[in-house]
N, C-alpha and C positions, 0 to 999 in steps of 0.2 A: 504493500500500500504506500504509496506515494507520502511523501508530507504533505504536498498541498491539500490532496485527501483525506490525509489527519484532520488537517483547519477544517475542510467542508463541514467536514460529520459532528466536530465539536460543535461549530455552530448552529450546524441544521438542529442539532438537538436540543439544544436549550433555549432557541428561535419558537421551535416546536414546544417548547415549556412557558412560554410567555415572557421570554427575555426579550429585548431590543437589542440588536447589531449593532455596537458602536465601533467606526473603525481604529485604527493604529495611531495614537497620540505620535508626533516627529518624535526622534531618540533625544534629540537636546532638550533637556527639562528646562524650556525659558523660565515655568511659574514658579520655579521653587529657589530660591538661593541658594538649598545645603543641595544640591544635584545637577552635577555637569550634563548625565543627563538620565533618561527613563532608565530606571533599574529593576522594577515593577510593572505586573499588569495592573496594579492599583492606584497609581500612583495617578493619573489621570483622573479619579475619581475622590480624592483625599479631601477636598471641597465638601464632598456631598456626607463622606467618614463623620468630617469632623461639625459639619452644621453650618459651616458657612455660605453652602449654598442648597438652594432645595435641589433636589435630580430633576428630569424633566423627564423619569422613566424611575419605575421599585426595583425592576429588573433587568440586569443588561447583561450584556456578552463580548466578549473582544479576542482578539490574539495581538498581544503587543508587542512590537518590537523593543527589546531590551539590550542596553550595554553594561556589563559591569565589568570593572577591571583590577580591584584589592588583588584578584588571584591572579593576575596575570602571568604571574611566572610560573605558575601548575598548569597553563594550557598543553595539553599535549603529553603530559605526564599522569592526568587520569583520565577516567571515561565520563566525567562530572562535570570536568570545567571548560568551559568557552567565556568568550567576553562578547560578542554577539549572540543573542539565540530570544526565542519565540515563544511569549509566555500564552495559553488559552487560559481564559478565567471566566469566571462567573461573578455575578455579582448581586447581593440583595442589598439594596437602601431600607431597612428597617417593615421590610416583610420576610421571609420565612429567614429562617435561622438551621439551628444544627440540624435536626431532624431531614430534613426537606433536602439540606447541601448533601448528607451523606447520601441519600437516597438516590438523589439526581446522578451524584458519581459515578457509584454503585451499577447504575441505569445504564449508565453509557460504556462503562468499563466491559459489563460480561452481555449488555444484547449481542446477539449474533449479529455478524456479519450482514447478512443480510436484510436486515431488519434496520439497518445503519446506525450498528453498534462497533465498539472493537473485538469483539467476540472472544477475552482474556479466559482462559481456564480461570472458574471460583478456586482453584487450589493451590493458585501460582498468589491469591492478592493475600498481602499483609497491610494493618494499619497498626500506626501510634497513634497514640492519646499522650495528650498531660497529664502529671503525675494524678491530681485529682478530678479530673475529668468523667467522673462514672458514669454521666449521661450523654458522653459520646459511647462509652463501649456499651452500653443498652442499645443505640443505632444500629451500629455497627454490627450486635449479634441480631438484632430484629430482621435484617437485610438479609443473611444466612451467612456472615462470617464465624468461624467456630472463634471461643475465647483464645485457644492458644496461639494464633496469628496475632492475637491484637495483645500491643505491646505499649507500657507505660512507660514516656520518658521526660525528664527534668525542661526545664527552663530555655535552655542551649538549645535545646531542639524542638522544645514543640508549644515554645510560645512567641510570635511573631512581630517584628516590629520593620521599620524600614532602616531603624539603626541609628535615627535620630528620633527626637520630641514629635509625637503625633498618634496617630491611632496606631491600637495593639489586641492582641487579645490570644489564646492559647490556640492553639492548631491541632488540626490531625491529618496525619500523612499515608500518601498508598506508595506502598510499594508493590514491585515482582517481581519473585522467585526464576531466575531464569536459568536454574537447572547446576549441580554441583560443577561443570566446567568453570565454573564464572568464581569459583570461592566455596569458602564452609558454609555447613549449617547451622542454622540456630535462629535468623531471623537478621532483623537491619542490625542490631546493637552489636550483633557480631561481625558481620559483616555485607557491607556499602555496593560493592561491585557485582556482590551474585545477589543480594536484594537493591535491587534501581526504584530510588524514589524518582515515582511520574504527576503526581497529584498531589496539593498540599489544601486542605480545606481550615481556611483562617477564618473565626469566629470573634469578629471585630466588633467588641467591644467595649475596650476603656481607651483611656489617655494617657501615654506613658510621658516622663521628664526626659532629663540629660542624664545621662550615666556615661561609664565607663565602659562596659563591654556587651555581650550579649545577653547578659544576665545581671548588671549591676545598674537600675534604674529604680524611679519611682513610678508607682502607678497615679496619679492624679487623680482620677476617677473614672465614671462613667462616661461612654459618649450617649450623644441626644438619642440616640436607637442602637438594637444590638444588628449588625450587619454582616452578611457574608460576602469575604473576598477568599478568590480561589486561585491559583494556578497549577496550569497542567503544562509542565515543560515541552513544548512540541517536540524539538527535536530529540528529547528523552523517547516521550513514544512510539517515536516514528522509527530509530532505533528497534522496539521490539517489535514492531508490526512489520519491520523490514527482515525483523534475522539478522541484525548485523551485532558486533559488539559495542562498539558504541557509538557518539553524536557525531562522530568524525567520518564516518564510514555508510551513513544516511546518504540518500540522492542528491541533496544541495550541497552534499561538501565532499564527497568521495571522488568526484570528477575533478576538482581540484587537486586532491593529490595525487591520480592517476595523471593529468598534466605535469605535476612536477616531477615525478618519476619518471615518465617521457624526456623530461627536457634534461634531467641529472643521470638517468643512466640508473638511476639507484630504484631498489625493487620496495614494498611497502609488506613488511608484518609477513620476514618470511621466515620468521619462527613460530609463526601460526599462533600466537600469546594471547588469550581471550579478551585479557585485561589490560589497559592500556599503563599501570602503572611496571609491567616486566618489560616495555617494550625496550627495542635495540634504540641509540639516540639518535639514530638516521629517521625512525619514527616517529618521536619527538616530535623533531624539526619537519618533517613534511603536514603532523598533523597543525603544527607551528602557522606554517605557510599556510594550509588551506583556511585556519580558522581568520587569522589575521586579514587576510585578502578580501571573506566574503567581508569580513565586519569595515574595512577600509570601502568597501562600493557602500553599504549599506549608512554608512556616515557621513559620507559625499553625496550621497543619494539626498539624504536630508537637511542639506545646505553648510556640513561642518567643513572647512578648509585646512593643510595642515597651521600651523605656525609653533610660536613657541612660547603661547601660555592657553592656560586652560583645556575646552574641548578638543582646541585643533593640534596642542602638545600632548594628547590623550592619541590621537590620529594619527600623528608621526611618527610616536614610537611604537604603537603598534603597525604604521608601515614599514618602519626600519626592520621592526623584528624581524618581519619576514622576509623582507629584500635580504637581510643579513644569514638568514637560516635557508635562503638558496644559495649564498654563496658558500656558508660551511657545508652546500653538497655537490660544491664543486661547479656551482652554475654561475659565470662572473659576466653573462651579457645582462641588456634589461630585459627582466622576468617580468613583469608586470604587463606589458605589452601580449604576453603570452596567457598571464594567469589572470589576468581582469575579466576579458571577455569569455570564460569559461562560468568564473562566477556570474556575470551578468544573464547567460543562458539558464543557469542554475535556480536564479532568482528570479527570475519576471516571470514563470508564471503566478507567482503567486504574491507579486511586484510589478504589475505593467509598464508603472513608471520608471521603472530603472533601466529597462532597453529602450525607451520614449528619448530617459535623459544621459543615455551614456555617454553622448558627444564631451558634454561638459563635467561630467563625470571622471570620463580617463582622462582630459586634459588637464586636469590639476594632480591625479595620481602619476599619469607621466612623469611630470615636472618635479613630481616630490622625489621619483626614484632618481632621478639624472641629479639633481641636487643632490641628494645624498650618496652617489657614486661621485661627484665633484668633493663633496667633507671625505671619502673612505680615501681617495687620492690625498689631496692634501695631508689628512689626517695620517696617513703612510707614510708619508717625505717628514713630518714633525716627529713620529715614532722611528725615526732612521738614525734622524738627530740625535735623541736623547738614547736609541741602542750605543751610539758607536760615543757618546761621552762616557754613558756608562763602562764602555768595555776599555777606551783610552787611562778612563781613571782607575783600572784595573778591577772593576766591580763583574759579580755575576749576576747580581738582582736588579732589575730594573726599578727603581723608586713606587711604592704606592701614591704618592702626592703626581707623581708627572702621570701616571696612567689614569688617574681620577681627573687630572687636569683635561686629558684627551676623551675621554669619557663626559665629561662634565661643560665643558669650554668648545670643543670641536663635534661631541655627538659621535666621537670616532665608540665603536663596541669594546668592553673588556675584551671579551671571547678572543676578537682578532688583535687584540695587544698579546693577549697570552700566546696565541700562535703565530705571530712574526716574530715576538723575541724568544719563542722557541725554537724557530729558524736559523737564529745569531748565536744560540747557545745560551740563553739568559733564560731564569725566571722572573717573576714578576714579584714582588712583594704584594703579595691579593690581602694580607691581612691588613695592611694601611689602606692597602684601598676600601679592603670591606670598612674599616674604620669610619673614612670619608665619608663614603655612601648613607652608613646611618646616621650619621650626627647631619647628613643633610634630610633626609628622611623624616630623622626628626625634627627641623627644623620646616618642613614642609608639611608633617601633620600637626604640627603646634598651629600653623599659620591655617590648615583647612579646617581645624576647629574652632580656632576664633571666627571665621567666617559660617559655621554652624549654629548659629541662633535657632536651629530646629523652626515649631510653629509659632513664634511670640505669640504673648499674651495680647491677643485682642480682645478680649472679654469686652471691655467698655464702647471696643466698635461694632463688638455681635450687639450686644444690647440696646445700643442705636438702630442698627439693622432689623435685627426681632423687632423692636417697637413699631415700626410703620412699615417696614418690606422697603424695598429697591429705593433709592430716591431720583425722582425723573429728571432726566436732563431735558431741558429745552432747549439747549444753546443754540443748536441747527435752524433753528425758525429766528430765533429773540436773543436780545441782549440785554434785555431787561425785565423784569418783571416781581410782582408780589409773591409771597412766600411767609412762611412758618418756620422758626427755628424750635426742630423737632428735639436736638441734645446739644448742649456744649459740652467740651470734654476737655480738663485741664491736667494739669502733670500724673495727676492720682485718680485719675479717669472721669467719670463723670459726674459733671458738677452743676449749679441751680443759677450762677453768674458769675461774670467776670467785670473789672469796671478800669476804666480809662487807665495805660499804662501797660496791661498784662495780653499778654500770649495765650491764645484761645481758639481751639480748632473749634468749628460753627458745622452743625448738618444741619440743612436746610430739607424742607421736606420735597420742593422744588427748585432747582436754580439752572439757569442760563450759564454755570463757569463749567468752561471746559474743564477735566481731569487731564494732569500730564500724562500719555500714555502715546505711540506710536511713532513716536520722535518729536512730538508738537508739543512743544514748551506750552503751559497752563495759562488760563486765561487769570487776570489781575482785576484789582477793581472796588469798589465799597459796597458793604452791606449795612443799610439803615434799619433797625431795630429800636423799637420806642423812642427816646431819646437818645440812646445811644448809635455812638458809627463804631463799624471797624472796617477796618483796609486788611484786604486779602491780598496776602502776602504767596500764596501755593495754593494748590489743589490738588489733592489726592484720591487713590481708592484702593483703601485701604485692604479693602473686599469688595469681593464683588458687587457690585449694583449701589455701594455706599460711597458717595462723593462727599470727602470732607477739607471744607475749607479751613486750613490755617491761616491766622491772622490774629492782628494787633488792636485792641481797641482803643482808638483815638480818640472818640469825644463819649463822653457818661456813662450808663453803664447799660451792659447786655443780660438780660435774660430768657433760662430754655423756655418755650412755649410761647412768647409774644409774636407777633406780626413781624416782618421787616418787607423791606426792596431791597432787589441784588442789582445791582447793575453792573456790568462790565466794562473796562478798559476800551472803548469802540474799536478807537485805531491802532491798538497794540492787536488787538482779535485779527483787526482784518489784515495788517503786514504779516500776519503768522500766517493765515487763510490762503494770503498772494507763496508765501513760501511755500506751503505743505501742498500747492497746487503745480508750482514748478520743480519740486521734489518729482512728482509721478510724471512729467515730462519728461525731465531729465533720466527719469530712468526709463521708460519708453525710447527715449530718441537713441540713450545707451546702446539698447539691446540692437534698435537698428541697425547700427551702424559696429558693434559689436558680436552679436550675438545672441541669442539665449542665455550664454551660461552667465552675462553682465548681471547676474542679478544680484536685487539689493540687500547689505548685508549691515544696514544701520543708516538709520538717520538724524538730523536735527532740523526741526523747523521752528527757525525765531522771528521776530518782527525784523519783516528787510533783507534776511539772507538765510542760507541751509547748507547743509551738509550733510552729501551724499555719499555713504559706503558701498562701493559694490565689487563682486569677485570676479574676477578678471586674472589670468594669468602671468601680463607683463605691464608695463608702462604703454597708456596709451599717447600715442602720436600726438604730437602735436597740432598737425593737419586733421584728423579723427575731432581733436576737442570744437577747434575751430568750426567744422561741420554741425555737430554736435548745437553747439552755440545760436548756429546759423539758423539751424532744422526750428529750435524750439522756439527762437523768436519768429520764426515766420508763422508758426502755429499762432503766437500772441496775437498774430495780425491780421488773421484768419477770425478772431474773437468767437472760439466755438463755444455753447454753451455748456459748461458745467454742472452734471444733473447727479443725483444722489438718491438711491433706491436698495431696498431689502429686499431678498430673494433666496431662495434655497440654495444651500451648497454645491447640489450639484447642478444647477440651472447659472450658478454663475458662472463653476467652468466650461460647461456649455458655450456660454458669452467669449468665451476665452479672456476672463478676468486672470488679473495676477495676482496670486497669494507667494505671501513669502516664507521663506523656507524658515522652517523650525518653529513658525506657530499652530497655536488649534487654533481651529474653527469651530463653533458651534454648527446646527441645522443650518439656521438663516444667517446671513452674514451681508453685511452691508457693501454694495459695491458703488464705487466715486468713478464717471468716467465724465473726460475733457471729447466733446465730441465724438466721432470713432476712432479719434486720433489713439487715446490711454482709458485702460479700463484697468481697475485695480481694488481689490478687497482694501477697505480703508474704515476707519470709525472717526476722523479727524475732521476736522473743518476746511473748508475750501472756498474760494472767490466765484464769484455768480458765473462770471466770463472770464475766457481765455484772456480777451482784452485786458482785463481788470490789473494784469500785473505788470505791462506797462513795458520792460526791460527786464530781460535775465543777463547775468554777466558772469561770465564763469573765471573766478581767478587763478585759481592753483588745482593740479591736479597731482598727488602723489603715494606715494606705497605708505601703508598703517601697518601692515605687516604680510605676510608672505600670501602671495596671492589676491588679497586683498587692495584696491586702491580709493581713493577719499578727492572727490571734487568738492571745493569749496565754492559757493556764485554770491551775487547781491539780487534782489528781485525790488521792482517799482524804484522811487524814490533814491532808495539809497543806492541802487543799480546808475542812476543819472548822476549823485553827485560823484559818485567814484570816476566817472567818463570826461564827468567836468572838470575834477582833480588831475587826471592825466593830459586832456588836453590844453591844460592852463601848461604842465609840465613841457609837454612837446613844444608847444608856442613859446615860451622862455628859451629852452636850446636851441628853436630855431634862429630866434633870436641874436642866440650869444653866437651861432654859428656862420648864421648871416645865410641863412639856404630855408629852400623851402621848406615844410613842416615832411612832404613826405621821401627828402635825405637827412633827417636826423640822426635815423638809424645806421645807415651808412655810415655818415659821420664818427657817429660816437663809435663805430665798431674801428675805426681807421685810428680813432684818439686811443682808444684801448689795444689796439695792436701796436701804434708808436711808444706807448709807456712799458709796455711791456720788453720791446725792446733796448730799450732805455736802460729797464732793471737790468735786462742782461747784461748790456755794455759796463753798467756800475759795478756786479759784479764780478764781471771779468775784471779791470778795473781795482777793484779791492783785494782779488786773491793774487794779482801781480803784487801788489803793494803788499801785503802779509808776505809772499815768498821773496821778495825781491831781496831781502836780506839774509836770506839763507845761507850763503856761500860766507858772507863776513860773520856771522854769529858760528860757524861750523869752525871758522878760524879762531875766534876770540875763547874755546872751550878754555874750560879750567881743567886743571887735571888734580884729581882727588884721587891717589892711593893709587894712581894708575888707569883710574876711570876718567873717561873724557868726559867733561859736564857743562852740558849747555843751558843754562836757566834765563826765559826772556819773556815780558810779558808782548802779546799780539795786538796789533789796535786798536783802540775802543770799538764796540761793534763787531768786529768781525765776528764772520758765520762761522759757527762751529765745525764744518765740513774744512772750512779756510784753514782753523787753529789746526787741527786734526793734520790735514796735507802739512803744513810747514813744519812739524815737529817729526814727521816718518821723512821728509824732504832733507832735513838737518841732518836725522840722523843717518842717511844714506852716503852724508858727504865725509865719513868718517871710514877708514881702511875695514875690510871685515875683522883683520887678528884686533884692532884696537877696540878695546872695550869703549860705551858708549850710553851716556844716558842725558835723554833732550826732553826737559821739564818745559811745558807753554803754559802760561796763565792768559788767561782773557776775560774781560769785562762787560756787562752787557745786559739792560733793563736791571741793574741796583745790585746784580748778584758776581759771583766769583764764580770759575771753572778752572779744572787745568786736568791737561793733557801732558801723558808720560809715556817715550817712548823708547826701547831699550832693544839692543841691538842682541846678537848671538851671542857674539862674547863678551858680553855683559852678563848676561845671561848664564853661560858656562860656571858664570866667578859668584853665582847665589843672587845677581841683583834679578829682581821681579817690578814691572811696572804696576801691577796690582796693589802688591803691599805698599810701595811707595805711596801710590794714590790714595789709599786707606789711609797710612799711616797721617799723611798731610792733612785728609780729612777724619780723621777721627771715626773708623772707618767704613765710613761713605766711599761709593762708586764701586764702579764693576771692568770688565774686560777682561784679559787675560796678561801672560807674560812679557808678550812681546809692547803692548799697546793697552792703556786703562785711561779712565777717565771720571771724574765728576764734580761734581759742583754742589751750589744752592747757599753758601756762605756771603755774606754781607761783601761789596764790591771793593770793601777798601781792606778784605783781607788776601786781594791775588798777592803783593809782597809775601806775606808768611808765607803763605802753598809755596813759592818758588825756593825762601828760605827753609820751611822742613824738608823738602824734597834732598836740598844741599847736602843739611845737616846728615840725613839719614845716607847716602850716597857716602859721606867724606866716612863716617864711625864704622864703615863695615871694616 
């Protein structure tokens, strides 16, 4: 049975039970802060867990797409772990509970086959309970499980949390028995690999704190209903309804390593091993490869890029792994090229969109492999380096600090540091490395749990919320209107007033202020309340459907429950409306002249100007922006209207609206389109007409980070004074240059080409003057004990390259048998330098330019024997340097 047939039947069945099909939340968890991304089939639903928002359904159904990655370094070492894979779940909002979930299971576990069930032998399923759970094992015998399958265990395992603050509640788990090959007997507790947990049915119930591990928390209390969350690992099942041993070896990923086995020559699991933890390391590494590969399309797929923080540092080194675990099998072309479109085939049936979007898909995995085939180069020639010092200064261990350095600083792999300096005869010091790595580890989970605030306490915002439901926006029609202040809510949450002077979030039971959300900075403005004003300073939402204004009360006092007017900021609304209108042009006219895969990856819309992110592979042209430019203002001029309407989700991709990657969408969803020019899912505000905004100006276009580029423009107003700024500038240079305005350019490019020349001639010019003395200072040496010694301070000024030449210049004009040592001191922005340089036979007789230069400085600087150097001493101390250098030269 197929996987994709797995999904079907999971979902026909509990569609068939009265659940609702909700599809696949993106893998990037935008809504959550403690979550790079989905980890969970439940996690999409955590809203509805926790009370903050009503479901729009008691019972649903999903198969989610999941990343997780803590285990990343057991991939491929058990038959358990992946960092992509596909969770089915069920779901109750505060209708049936335990009874019902095991039954449902149960239901779908042993129907027959053809009745569209899995048709599991009753004698292969085992369940756990929590420890005191008796009225799960009362289900679980009522169903027809015998007692001695069902199995009690602690906290660790069978009570559920997502690992931070939020909903929890005890679980109970199925496994199956899949036959003594696989392992002993006795049940899960004994062992994992011959019982495969498939199903875990979570009885979500309370509210857990912040703890420490998976068993060291608080329970808080109840939540507002008791709820069932489920998952059923697909690629777990799909496993035993295929016959294979484990998730690796399933239809979606086994074609993968049968590619790379093809491509390396190397054979897969030909010790015939059930169990993925005996496997040979060539196994390992291919089920390495294939897991890493699918989950690289699968996160590209859903708009993550690589770079080098956050999600897309999660994406990188999971595609390095794998680039790196085809070349420990011998394969050094780009694999990716090879192993992309295998997974791609793999996926889209049960992904359409990912053969739809592969174009832009392999263009950024491309680029990531040849980028990091350009660091494994580099990163080679720096490790050649530090081999052949190491082995010069007679070492056999290669430094833990330099290999963490290459690791850490270049992205170069351990693995291939241990095996090139095993090639030179060296090991590696792995215990300083391992050292490194956790004290940075550490240093990196200190930092992701500061950022783990789990679910704050919004208590004070639910209680607003409960009190009246949603609060209605109007802003789309009005920018003003009468209202009710339904709560104020002060440091210690909710409170009866605040009075002239204090800080005071305001919920209105209606208002006209936009919420910051979509990149469109918040609407501003006064809310009049009996006597009192306040100026709204933000607007938020905190939760969903709850818009609460922060603000200042400036004139008497405010109270909850009075009357007030809102009114808004007019013309700060509408330069925001002109921006967030040339935002979606801008990224329309993008893709034209880019592409599809231009899409947009952040924005900002302020009064007057924006800033556009979008993914893109290289630097766009110059000529492109210009285009660009051209395209959207002639739209302006065009004045199409600007219409804004709600419509189902799938009726708006129908429209060919554009949604952006890595959000949800609810059912209906709001689509903004500028004539038939730009259609795009938007919830922000916009100018009536194209006309309305008057001028777009695009200033700068540049790289935010890999892959990624950021145009910044002006729109209306501030779009004209910036043209009038420049062309007052041009009219000046024309001026001083006494030419038209349009050879300015010319001009100034001929001034900037003669200065440049200039510097050259200078410093040509200077470094004559620096060496031109060379010959009489080589003459005038002192001899100290037999040592020739040349001590001179260089220029004021002069470039260090100059100091550096004239002291190896000095000391070349000296016989090689005569010893030789030529101190420079030189002067330059308030500080002291000097250069020390020391001939062979100088050298023969104990003298070192090194120690000298230390010595001088106390000991500061670096080089080596022949030639050192430093500086950063106050400028009136280059005499001393040239006098210690003396002293220590005459006492040897």
């Amino acid at each position: 049975m197929r996987t994709a047939e797995v999904k079907r039947r999971f979902l026909a069945h509990f569609e068939a039970n009265g659940h609702t099909v909700v599809p696949s939340a993106p893998l990037p968890a935008i809504d959550d802060p403690n979550l790079l991304f989905v980890n969970a089939g439940m996690v999409q639903f955590v809203p509805y867990f926790l009370g903050q928002q009503t479901p729009p359904f008691r019972r649903a159904v999903s198969v989610q797409k999941c990343i997780r990655t803590p285990d990343i370094d057991e991939v491929g070492k058990t038959s358990r772990h992946g960092t992509f894979f596909q969770m089915n779940g069920n779901f109750s909002f505060g209708d049936y509970f335990k009874e019902e979930a095991i039954r449902l299971s149960w239901d779908l576990m042993t129907k027959p086959l053809e009745a569209g069930g899995f048709g599991i032998d009753q004698s292969k399923i085992w369940a756990t309970v929590y420890l005191d759970d008796d009225e799960s094992i009362g289900y679980w015998r009522a169903v027809g499980l015998p007692a001695e399958r069902i199995v009690r265990r602690g906290k660790a395992d069978n009570f559920w949390s997502m690992g931070i603050p939020g909903p929890c509640g005890p679980c109970s788990e199925i496994y199956i028995d899949r036959g003594p090959a696989y392992g002993r007997e006795g049940g899960p507790e004994v062992d994992e690999d011959r019982y495969m947990e498939v199903w875990n049915n979570v009885f979500m119930q309370y509210e857990r704190g912040p703890g420490t591990d998976k068993e060291n928390y608080p329970i808080l209390g109840d939540l507002p209903a008791q709820n069932i969350d489920t998952g059923m690992g697909l690629e777990r099942m799909a496993s035993i309804m295929q016959g294979v041993d484990n998730l690796y070896e399933i239809d979606e990923v086994r074609p993968l390593i049968d590619k790379a086995c093809e491509l390396t020559g190397k054979r897969y699991n030909v010790s015939h091993t059930t169990t993925a933890a005996e496997s040979h390391p060539d196994d390992v590494r291919l089920r390495v490869i294939a897991d890493h590969v699918r989950t690289s399309l699968m996160l590209i797929g859903d708009g993550v890029t690589p770079s080098n923080e956050g999600r897309g540092y999660v994406l990188r080194r999971i595609m390095r792994r794998a680039i790196r675990a085809m070349r420990l099998l011998g394969y050094e072309d780009p694999a990716l090229p090879e192993l992309l479109p295998v997974a791609r085939d793999s996926m889209s049936p049960s992904y359409p969109e990912i053969a739809t979007d592969f174009g832009r898909i392999s263009q950024y995995a491309y680029a990531e492999e040849e980028a990091f085939r350009s660091t494994l180069r580099a990163g080679t020639t720096i490790l050649d380096v530090a081999v052949a010092d190491t082995k010069k200064a007679g070492g056999k261990t290669l430094a833990g600090d330099k290999a963490f350095q290459l690791h850490d600083t270049y992205g170069f792999p351990i693995d291939l540091t241990l095996e090139i300096a095993a090639e030179q005869g060296l090991s590696v010091d792995t215990d300083g490395f391992k050292r490194l790595m956790t004290e940075q580890r550490k240093r990196a989970k200190a930092d992701a749990q500061a950022r783990k605030t789990g679910h704050a306490d919004l208590s004070a915002y639910r209680g607003a919320l409960d009190a009246g439901g949603a609060v209605e926006f109007t802003g789309y029609a009005e920018v003003s209107r009468e209202s009710k202040v339904r709560a104020l809510i002060g440091g210690e949450g909710l409170i009866t007033s605040a009075s002239e002077g204090e800080l005071v979030e305001v919920v209105l039971d209606v208002t006209p202020f936009y919420a910051e959300g979509g990149g469109q900075l918040p609407d501003l403005g006064l809310i009049t309340v009996g006597g009192g004003k306040v100026e709204v300073l933000d607007v938020q939402q905190p939760l969903p459907g709850l818009i609460v204004h922060k603000a200042r009360v400036v004139e008497g006092e405010v109270r909850s429950g009075e009357a007030g007017y809102a009114q808004i900021d007019v013309e700060r609304r509408r330069a925001i409306s002109r921006a967030h209108t040339a935002t979606h042009l801008v990224h329309q006219t993008m893709r034209n002249f880019l592409g599809e895969s231009a899409t947009q990856a952040g924005s900002l819309n302020a009064p007057g100007r924006l800033r556009f992110d979008f993914n893109t592979p290289g630097a766009v042209p110059a000529s492109v922006l210009h285009d660009v430019e051209q395209q959207v203002n002639e739209v302006l001029m065009s004045d199409l209207e600007v219409r804004a309407f709600v419509t189902s989700q799938a009726e708006a991709k129908r429209l060919g609206a554009m949604a952006l990657f890595g959000e949800k969408y609810g059912e209906y969803v709001r689509v903004v389109e500028v004539g038939e020019y730009a259609r795009e899912l938007c919830g922000g505000t916009h100018a009536a007409r194209s006309g309305q905004l008057g001028l777009v100006k695009i200033l700068s276009e540049a790289s935010i980070g890999s892959g990624v580029r950021r145009v910044d423009a002006l729109v209306g107003m501030d779009a004209f004074r910036h043209l009038a700024k420049e062309h007052l500038l041009v009219s000046r240079l024309a001026e001083l240059y006494r030419v038209p305005s349009e050879q300015v350019a010319d001009r100034v490019e001929q001034t900037v080409a003669q200065l440049r020349d200039a510097e050259r001639e200078l410093e040509k010019m200077r470094a004559q003057l620096v060496l031109g003395g060379a010959a009489a200072l080589a003459e005038g040496a002192l001899d100290l004990g037999g040592v020739a010694y040349v001590g001179t301070e260089a220029p004021e000024g002069a470039a260090v390259n100059d100091v550096r030449t004239l002291a190896q210049e000095v000391r070349g004009r000296f016989p090689a048998d005569r010893p030789a040592v030529v101190a420079v001191a030189s002067r330059a922005n308030g500080k002291a330098s000097l250069i020390v340089a020391v001939n062979e036979a100088a050298k023969s007789r104990g003298v070192s330019a090194q120690d000298l230069v230390k010595g001088a400085l106390s000991g500061r600087g670096g080089g080596n024997a022949d030639l050192a150097q430093g500086g950063g001493v106050p400028a009136d101390q280059a005499p001393h340097l040239l006098a210690a250098v003396q002293n220590a030269v005459q006492s040897r």
